[in-house]
C-alpha positions as CSV (number, residue, x, y, z in Angstrom):
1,X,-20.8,11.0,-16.3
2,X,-23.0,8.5,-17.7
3,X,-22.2,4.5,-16.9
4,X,-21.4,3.9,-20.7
5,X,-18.8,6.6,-20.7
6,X,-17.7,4.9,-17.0
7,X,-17.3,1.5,-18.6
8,X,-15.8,2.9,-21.1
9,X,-12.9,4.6,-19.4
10,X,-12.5,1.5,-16.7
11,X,-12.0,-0.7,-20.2
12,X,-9.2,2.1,-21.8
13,X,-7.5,2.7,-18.8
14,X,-6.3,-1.4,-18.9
15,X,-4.4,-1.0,-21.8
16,X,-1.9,1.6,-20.0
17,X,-1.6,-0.4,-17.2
18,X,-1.1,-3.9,-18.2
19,X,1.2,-4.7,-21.0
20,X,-0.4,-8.1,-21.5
21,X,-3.5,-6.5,-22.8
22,X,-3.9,-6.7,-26.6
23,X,-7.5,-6.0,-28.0
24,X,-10.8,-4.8,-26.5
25,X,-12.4,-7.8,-27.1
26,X,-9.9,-9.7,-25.1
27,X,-10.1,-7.6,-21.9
28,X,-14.0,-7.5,-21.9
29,X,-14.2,-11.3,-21.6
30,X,-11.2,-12.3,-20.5
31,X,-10.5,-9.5,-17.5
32,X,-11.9,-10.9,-14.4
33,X,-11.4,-7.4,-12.8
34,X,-13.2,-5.8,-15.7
35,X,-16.0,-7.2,-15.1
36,X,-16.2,-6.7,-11.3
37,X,-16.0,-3.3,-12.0
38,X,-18.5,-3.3,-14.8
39,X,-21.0,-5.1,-12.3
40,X,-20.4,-2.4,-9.5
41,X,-21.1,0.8,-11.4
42,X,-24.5,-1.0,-12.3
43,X,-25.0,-1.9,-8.7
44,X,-23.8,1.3,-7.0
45,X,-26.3,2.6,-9.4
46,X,-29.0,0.6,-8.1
47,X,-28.1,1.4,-4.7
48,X,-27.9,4.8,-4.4
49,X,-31.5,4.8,-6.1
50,X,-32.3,3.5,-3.0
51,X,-32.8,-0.3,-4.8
52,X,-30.6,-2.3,-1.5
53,X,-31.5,-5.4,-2.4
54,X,-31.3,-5.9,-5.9
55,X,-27.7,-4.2,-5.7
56,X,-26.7,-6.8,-3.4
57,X,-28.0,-9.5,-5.4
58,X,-26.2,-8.2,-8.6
59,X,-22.7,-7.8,-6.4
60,X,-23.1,-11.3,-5.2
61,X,-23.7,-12.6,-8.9
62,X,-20.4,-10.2,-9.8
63,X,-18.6,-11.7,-7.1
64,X,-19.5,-15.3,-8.7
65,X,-18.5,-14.2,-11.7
66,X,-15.0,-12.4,-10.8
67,X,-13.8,-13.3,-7.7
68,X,-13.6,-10.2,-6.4
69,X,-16.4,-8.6,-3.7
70,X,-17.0,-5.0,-4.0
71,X,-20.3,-3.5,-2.2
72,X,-22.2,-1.7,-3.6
73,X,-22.5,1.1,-1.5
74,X,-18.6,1.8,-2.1
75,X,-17.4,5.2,-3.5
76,X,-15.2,4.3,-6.5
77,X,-13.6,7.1,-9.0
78,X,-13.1,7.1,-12.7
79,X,-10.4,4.6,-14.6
80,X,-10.3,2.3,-11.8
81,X,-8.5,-1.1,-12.4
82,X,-8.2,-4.3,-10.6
83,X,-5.1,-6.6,-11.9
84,X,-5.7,-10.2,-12.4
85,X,-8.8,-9.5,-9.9
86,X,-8.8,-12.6,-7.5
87,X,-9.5,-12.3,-3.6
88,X,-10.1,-8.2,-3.7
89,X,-12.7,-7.1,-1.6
90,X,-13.6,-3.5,-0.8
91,X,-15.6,-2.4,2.0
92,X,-19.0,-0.2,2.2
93,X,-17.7,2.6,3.4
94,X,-14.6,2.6,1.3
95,X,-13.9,5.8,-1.2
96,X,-11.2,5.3,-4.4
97,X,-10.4,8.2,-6.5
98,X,-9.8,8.4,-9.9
99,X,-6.4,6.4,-11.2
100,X,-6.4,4.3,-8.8
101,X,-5.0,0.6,-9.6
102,X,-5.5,-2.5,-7.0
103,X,-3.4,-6.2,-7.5
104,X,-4.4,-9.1,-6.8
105,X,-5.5,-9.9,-2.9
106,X,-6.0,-6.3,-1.9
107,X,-8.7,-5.4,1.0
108,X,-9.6,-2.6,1.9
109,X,-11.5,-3.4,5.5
110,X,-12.9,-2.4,8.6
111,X,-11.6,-2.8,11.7
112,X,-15.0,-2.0,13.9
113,X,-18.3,-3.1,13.9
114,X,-19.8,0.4,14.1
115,X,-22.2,1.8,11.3
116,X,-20.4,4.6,10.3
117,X,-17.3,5.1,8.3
118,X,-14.8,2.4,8.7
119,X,-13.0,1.6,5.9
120,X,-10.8,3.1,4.2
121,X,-10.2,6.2,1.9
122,X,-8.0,6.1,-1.0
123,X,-7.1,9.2,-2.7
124,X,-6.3,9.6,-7.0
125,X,-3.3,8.1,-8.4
126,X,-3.1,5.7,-5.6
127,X,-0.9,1.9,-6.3
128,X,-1.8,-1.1,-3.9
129,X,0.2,-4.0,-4.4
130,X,-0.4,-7.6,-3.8
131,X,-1.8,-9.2,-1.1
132,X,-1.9,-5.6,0.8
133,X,-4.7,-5.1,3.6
134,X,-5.4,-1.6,4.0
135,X,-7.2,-1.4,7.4
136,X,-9.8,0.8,9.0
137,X,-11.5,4.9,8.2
138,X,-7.8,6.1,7.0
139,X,-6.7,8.0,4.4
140,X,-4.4,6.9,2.1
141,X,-3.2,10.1,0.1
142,X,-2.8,11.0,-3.6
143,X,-0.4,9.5,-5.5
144,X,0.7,7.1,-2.6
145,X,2.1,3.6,-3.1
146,X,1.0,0.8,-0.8
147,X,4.1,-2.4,-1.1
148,X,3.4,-6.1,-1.6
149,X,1.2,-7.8,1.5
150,X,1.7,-5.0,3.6
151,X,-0.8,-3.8,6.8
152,X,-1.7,-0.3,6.9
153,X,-3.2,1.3,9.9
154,X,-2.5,4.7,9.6
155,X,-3.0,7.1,7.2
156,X,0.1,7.8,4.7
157,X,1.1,11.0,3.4
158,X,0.6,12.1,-0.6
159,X,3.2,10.5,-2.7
160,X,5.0,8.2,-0.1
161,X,5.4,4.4,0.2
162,X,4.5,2.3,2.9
163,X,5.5,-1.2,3.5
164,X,5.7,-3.9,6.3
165,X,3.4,-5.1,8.8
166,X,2.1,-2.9,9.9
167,X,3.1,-0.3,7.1
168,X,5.8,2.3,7.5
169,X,6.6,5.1,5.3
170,X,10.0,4.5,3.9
171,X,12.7,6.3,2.0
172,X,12.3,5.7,-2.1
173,X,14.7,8.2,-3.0
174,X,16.5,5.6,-5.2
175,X,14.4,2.5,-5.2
176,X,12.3,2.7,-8.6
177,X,11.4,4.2,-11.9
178,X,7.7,5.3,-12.4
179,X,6.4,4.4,-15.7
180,X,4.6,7.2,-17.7
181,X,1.5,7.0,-15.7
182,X,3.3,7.2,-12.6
183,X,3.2,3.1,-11.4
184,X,6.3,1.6,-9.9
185,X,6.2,-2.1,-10.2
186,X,9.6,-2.1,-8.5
187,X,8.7,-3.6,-5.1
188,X,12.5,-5.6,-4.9
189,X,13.8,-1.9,-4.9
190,X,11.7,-0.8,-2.0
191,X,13.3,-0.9,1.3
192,X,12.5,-3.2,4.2
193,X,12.8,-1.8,7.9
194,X,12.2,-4.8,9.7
195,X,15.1,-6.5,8.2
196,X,17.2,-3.8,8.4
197,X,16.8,-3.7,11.8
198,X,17.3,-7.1,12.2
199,X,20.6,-7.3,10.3
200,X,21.5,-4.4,12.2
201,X,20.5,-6.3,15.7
202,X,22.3,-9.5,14.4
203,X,25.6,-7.7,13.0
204,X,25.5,-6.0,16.9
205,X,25.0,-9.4,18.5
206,X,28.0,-10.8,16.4
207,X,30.2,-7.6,17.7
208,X,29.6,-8.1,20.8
209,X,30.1,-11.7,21.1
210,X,33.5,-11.3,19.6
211,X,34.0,-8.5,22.1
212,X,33.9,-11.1,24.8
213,X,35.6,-13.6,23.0
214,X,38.8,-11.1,22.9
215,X,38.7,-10.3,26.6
216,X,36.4,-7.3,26.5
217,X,39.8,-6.0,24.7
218,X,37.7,-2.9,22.1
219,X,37.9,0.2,21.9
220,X,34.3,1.5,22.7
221,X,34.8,4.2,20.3
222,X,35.3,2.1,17.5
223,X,32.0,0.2,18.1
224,X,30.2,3.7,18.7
225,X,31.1,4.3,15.1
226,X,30.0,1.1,14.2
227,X,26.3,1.0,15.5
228,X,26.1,4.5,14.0
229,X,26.8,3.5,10.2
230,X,24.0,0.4,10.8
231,X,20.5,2.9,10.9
232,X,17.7,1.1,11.1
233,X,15.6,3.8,10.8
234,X,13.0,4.1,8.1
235,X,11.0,7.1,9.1
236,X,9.5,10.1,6.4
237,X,12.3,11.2,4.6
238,X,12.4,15.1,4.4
239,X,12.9,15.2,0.5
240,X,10.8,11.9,-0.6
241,X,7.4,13.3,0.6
242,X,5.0,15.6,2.0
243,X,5.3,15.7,5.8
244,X,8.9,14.7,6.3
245,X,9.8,17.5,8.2
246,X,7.9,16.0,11.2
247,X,9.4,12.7,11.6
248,X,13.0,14.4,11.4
249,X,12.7,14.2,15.8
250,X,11.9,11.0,15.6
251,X,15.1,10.0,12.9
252,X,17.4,11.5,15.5
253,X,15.5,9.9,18.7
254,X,16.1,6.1,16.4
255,X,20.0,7.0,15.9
256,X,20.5,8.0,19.5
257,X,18.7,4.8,20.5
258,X,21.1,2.5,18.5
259,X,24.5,3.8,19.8
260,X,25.6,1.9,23.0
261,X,26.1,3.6,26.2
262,X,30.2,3.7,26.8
263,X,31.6,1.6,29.5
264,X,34.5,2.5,30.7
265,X,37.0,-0.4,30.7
């Protein structure tokens, strides 16, 4: 594909992903992540002709221009789009497929010093929100959504959502609507493990202190029931996304875990 048909398609793809966008015009001078964009197909161009140094130069002058750092020797499909574009910064080694939309704050880093591949891979469709840091040679797969300033470390499976630090697939069954193009902007619907688990620690602490308060005077069968109903486990749901099926030991490993051993009164 040639780079005018590239711009082209990085400039058209805005308009179904950003409501606020009215006119070409507008988003060619008025898109910081446009242009960061527009300044790294020239410079991966450059780069790959073998031209290191005058890429670089033209990424730093992009990154002046945008706010947003993306080297030049990064792999990035077709209709890519950075919203609102401040503070995003994509590694070397770092592949995007097509569709793929980045927020605000996004990095997609190393975590090694080593010459070789060590950032990350993100596969088509892919949705990385806020402030997320995605972390290291993983692979983040097709269709996947990455939540609002979470870590990811591992890879995630095609069409699953991580979030938290550090990121954990979690059940979506109910949380969000996907637009036509397949973007959930729903991050309040999303669940959050670590405070469920920490309602769930502080709802156990609060039984257990009225427990003493009483005499020790409760049925342990009662509260058996109880820490059953509070799950805090937010492991690959079996009908959410590829690869369920293997966390399912896990699931039932967490529920044992959270149901007291009796004590006989």
């Amino acid at each position: 594909m040639s780079l005018l048909m590239q711009w082209r398609d990085d400039i058209r793809c805005v308009f179904e992903r950003d409501p606020a966008a009215r006119t070409t015009f507008e988003v060619l001078t008025t898109y910081p992540g446009v242009h960061a964009i527009i300044g790294y197909r020239l410079a991966n161009r450059l780069w790959r002709a073998g031209w290191r140094y005058p890429a670089r130069l033209l990424s730093f002058v992009a990154r002046m221009l945008s706010n947003v750092d993306i080297h030049p020797g990064a792999t990035i499909g077709e209709r890519f789009f950075i919203d609102h574009g401040a503070c995003v910064v994509i590694g070397e080694t770092a592949e995007i497929g097509n569709d793929v939309t980045l927020y605000h704050g996004v990095t997609l880093g190393g975590t090694s010093w080593n010459k070789g591949k060590r950032h990350p891979t993100l596969k088509d469709g892919v949705l990385v929100g806020a402030g997320a840091k995605v972390l290291g040679p993983i692979t983040v797969g097709a269709g996947a959504r990455v939540g609002a300033n979470s870590v990811v470390v591992q890879d995630v499976p095609d069409g699953c959502t991580v979030v938290g630090i550090p990121g954990k697939v979690v059940k979506v069954r109910e949380a969000g609507r996907p637009n036509p193009y397949g973007i959930d902007l729903d991050h309040h619907l999303i669940p959050d493990p670590v405070g469920k688990a920490i309602a769930c620690l502080l709802e156990r602490i609060d039984a257990l202190e009225k427990r003493v308060e009483a005499g020790g005077l409760v049925a342990v069968g009662s509260q058996q029931q109880f820490y059953q109903v509070c799950n805090s486990d937010s492991s690959i749901c079996e009908n959410d996304c590829a690869g369920g099926t293997t966390a399912q030991p896990q699931q039932s490993a967490g529920r044992r875990r959270a149901v007291p051993t009796p004590v006989a009164e």
